[in-house]
N, C-alpha and C positions, 0 to 999 in steps of 0.2 A: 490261804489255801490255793492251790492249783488248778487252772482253769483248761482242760484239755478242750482243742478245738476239733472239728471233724468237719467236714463237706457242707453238713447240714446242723447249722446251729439252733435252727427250733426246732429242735426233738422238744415233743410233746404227748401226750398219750392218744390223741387222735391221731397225730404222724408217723408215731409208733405201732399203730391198729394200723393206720391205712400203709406201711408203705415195709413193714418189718415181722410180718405175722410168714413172711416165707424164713423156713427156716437155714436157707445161707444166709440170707439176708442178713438177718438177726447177729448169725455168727459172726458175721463179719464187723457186723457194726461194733457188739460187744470186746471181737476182736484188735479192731483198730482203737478204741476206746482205754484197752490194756496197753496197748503198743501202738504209741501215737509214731513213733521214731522205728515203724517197723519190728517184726517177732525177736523176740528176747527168749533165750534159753534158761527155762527156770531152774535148771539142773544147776548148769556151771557159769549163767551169765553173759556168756558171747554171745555176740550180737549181731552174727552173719548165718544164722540158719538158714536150709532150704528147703522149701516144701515138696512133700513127696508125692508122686502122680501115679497113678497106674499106667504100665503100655498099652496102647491100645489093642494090642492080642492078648495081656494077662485076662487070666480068669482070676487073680485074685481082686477083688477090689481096696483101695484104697479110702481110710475116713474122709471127709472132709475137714480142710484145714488141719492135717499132720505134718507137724515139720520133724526134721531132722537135724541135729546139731553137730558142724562140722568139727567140734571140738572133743566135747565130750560122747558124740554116737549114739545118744540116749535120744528117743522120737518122743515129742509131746504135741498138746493142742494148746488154743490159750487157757483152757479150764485147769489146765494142770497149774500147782500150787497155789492156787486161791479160792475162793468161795465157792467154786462151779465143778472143785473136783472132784469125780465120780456120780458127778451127778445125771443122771439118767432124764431129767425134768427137759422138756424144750428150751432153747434161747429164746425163740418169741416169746416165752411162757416166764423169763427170768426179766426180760425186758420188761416186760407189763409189772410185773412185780414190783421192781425198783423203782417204775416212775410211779407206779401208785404209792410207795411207802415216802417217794421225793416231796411229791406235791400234795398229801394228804399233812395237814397244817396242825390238826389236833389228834393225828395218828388215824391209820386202820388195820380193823384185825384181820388175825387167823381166818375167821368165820367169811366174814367179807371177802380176801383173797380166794379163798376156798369158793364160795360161788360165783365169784367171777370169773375166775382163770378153768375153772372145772379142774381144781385139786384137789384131793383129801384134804381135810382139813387139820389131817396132821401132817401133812408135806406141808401145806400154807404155813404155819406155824413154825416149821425146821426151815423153810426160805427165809421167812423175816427174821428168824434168827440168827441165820450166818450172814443176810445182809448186814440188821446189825452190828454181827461181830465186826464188819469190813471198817464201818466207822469207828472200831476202840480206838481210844486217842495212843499213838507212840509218845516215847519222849520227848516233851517240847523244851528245846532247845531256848526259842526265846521267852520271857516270862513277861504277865501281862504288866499295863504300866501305866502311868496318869493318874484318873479315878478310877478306882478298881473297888466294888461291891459285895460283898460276903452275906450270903443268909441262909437258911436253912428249913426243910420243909421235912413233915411227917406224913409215914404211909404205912398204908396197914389198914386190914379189917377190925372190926368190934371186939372186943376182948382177947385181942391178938398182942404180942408184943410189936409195938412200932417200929418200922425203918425210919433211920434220920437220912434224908442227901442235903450235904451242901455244894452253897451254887459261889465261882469266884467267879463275874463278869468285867471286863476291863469296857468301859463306856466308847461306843462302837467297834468294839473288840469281841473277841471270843468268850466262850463259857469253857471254864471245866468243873466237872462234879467230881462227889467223894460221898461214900458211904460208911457210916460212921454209925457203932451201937449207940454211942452216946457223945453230946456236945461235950467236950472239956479243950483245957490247954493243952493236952498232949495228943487228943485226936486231930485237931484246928491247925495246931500251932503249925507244926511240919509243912504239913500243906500250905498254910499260906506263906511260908519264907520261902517253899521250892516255888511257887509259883508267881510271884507279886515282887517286881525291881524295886530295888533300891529306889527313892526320891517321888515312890510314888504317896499316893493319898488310900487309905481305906476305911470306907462308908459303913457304917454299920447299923444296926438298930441299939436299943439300948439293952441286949440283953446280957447280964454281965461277966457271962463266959469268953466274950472278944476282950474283955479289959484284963491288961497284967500278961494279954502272950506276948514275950518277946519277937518282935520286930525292928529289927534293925534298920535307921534312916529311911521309914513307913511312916509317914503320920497318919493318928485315928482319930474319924469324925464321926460323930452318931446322930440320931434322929430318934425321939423319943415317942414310940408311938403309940403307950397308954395317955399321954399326955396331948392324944389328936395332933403330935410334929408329923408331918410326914415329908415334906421339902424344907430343907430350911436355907434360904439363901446367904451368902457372907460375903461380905463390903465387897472383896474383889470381883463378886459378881459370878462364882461360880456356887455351886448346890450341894446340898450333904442329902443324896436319898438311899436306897436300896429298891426304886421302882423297878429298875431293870431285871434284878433278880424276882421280885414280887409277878413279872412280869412271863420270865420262863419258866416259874412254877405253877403259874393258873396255867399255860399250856399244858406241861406235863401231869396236871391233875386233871384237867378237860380229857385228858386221853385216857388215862385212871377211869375214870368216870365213863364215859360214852363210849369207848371202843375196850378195853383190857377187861374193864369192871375190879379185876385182882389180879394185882402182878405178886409172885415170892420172892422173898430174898435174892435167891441163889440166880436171879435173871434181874433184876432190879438195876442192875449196872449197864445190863443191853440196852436198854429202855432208856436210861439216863444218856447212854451214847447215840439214841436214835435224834432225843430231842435237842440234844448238844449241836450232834452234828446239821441240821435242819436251822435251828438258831445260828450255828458259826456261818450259812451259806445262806442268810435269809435274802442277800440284797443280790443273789444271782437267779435267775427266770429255773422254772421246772427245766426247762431244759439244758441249763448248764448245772443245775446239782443233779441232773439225770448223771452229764458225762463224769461231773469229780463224783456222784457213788461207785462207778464202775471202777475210773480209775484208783480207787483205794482198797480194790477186790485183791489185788497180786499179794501175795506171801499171809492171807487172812486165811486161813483153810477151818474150817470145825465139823469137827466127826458129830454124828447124831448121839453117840455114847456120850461124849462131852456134855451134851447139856442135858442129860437127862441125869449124869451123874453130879452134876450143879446143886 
């Protein structure tokens, strides 16, 4: 993933209290954050707008940070077409947001955002949502490869019908999920041929809905774990586990658990993009998944009807 640079590369949430709580400030930072290579026109894409000033004898005033596009004549800010549009909330107020949901390791909620920031706690809850959304994965072009790990976790309250996610981790690689009513060949299968190259290896457990999916030039290795296997080493000296995955799903139940209590279906995929994206950016400081969350805000937009209609 994408590593944007800025002036000050420990952003942190103390440096973000101390030095971003004005609200140009903010703007700006969030600003440059969007548009490392200077203001981009979300209308039509050119990429020489200019910003608009007041004279100094208008009486009308001017927003801060509106620009002008010498192409298409349509005036935006950076909030337009991403996470931030229409949004009424402060940028210091968005800023504290992201780096608390960047560097909070087993998740934090609504409630907590809420008295911290001094939001409702149904704003709190529509923020980390379209943060969230900022992290949905696009189409990934390259597909994971080497040793690559498959398993699957259940969720849901007591006498509820279960959500299934599964997890594909490529070993110091990326995660992606999938939500799925039920394990079989034809939910699995897809998913792991769009996602897992050719000549790689995939680890599995022993449970026997991975055996008989077709995989083309994939080999499958398992680990039996009613039988206490849980690593098993082979001559060449490499390992057949699924710890990795065992590993991002005690996170995202830690967070189940201690911060959410109950996620539903119809948001369960936000959640799974929160922890995805946290796990693909673990080996970068709070302050550089501070700037790649911002920079994956452009073209992420969600209306509050959106997820309430979820």
């Amino acid at each position: 993933m994408t590593n944007p640079k800025t002036d000050n590369p420990e952003l942190n949430l103390a440096t973000l209290f101390a030095d971003y709580t004005d609200e140009d400030k903010a703007r700006e930072l969030l600003e440059s954050l969007r548009w490392p290579n200077g203001a981009v026109c979300p209308h039509c894409a050119a990429d020489k707008p200019y910003k608009l000033t007041a004279k100094a004898d208008s009486k009308s005033p001017v927003r801060a940070g509106l620009y002008k596009c010498r192409t298409c004549r349509k005036q935006f800010t950076f909030k337009v077409g991403s996470i931030f549009e229409d949004s009424k909330i402060p940028c210091s107020k968005w800023c504290m947001a992201i780096a608390l949901l960047c560097s909070s390791k087993k998740a934090v909620s609504s409630h907590q955002i809420h008295r911290m920031l001094g939001v409702t706690q149904k704003t709190a809850w529509f923020m980390l949502h379209r943060i969230r959304h900022a992290f949905a994965p696009v189409l990934a072009a390259q597909k994971l490869s080497g040793s690559v790990e498959i398993d699957e976790a259940m969720f849901g309250i007591k006498n509820q019908p279960k959500m299934q996610v599964v997890a594909l981790i490529e070993r110091g690689g990326e995660v992606r999920t999938k939500i799925v009513d039920r394990i079989s060949h034809r939910n699995i299968g897809s998913f792991m041929r769009d996602n897992i190259a050719r000549g790689s290896t995939l680890n599995t457990d022993a449970n026997p809905r991975y055996k008989g999916v077709y995989l083309p030039a994939i080999k499958h290795e398992s680990v039996n774990h009613s039988q206490k296997e849980f690593i098993r080493e082979k001559p060449d000296g490499s390992k057949v586990h699924v710890n990795h995955c065992e590993s991002f799903f005690s996170l995202l139940k830690r967070g189940v658990t201690g911060a959410f209590h109950h996620i539903s279906k119809e948001h369960l995929h936000r959640y799974c993009d929160e922890f995805s994206f946290r796990w693909n950016t673990r080996k970068l400081t709070d302050g550089e998944r501070f700037q790649e969350a911002v920079a994956l805000t452009a073209g992420k937009r969600l209306k509050y009807r959106e997820t309430i209609a979820a």
